[in-house]
C-alpha positions as CSV (number, residue, x, y, z in Angstrom):
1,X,175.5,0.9,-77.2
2,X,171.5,2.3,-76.4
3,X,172.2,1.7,-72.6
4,X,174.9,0.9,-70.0
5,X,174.0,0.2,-66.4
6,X,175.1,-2.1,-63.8
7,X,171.6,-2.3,-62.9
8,X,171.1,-4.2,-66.0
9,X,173.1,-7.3,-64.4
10,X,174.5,-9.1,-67.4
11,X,171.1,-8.6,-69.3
12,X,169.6,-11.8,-71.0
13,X,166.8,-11.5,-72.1
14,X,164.7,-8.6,-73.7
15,X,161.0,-8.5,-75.2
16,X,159.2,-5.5,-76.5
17,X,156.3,-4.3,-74.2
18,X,153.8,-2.7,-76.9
19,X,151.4,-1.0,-74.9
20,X,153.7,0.9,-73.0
21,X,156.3,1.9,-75.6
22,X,159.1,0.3,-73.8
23,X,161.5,-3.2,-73.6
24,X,161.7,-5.3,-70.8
25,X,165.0,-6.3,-69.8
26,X,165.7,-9.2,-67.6
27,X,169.3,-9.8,-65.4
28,X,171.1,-13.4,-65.7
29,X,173.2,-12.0,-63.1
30,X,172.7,-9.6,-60.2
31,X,169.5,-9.4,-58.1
32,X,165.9,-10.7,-58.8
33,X,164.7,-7.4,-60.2
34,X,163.3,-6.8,-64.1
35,X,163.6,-3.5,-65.9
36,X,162.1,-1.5,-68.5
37,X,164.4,1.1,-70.7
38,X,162.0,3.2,-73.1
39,X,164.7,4.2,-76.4
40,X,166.6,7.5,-76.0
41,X,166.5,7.7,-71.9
42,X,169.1,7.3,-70.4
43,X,167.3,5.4,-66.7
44,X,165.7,2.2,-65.9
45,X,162.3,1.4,-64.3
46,X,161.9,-1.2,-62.0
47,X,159.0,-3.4,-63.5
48,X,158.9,-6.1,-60.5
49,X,161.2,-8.0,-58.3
50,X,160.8,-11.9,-57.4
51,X,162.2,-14.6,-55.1
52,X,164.5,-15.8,-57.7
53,X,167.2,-14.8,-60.0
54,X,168.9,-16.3,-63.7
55,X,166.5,-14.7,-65.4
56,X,166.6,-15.9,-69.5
57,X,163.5,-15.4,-71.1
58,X,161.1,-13.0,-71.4
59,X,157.3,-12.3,-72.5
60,X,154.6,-9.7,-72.2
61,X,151.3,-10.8,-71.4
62,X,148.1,-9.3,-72.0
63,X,146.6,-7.6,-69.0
64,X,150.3,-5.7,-68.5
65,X,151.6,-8.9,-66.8
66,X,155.5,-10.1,-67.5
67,X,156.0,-13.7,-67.5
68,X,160.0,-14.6,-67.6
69,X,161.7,-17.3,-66.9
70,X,164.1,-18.4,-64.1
71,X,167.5,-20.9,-64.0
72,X,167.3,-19.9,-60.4
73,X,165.0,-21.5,-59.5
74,X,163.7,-23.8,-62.6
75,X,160.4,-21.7,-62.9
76,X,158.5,-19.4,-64.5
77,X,158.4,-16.2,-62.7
78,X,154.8,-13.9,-63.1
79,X,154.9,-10.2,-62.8
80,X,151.8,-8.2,-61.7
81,X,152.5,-4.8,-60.4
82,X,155.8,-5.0,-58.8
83,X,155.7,-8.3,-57.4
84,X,156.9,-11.4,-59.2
85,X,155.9,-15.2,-58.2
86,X,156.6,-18.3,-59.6
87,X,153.4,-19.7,-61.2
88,X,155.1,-22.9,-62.9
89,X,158.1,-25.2,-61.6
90,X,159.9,-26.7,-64.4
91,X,162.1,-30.2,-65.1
92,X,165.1,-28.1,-65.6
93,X,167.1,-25.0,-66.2
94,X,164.3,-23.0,-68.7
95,X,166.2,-21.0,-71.6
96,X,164.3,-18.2,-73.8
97,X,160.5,-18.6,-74.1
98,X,157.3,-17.7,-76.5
99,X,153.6,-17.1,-75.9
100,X,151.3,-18.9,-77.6
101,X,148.6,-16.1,-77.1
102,X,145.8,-17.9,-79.1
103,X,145.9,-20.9,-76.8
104,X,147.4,-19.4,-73.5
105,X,150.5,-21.8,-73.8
106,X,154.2,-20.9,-73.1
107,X,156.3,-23.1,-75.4
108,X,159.6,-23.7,-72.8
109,X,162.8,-25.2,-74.2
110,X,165.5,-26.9,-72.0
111,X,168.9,-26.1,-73.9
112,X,170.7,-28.6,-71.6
113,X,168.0,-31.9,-72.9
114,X,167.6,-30.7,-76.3
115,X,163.5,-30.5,-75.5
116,X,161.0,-28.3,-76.2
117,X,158.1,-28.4,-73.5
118,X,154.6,-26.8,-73.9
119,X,153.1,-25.6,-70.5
120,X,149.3,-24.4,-70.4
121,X,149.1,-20.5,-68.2
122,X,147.2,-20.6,-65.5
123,X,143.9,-18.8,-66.1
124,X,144.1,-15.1,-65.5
């Protein structure tokens, strides 16, 4: 075990954030915010908060931006600073996602229709 916090909130999804040395960790359960734990500490840091919660996948943009998305609320959830917003309402429940960085696409797959979908980002 690296980490055990009940701030964590039944963790779901994790990504590596490069630039800062550091993973992002998002709650299923638990309140709407996202942490980062860098390896051997033994504390969180709050990366953002947002209006929803469910949190399942996670992604690190360029620009330090944290795109993850939400069962709470069927959307994907952007985090600049310490404020998250949903930027893109889905058809469903949205499980773990990945960046296509060369086209600025998040590929979004829906585990409860068996579909994949491909969303464009928003221009940044």
């Amino acid at each position: 075990v690296a980490l055990q916090d009940k701030a964590l909130g039944g963790p779901n999804g994790i990504t590596w954030d490069a630039a800062n040395s550091r993973f992002i960790v998002v709650p299923y359960g638990g309140d709407s915010v996202i942490r980062a734990w860098k390896a051997g500490s033994k504390t969180l840091d709050v990366i953002g908060k947002s209006t929803s919660n469910k949190f399942d996948g996670v992604e690190v943009l360029p620009g330090n931006l944290v795109l993850a998305s939400s069962q709470g609320d069927s959307s994907l959830h952007l985090f600049s600073g310490s404020t998250g917003r949903p930027i893109i309402k889905t058809g469903g429940a949205p499980a773990d996602i990945a960046i296509d960085t060369k086209r600025n696409r998040v590929a979004v797959p829906f585990v409860d229709r068996s579909v994949v979908e491909i969303w464009q980002l928003p221009a940044r």
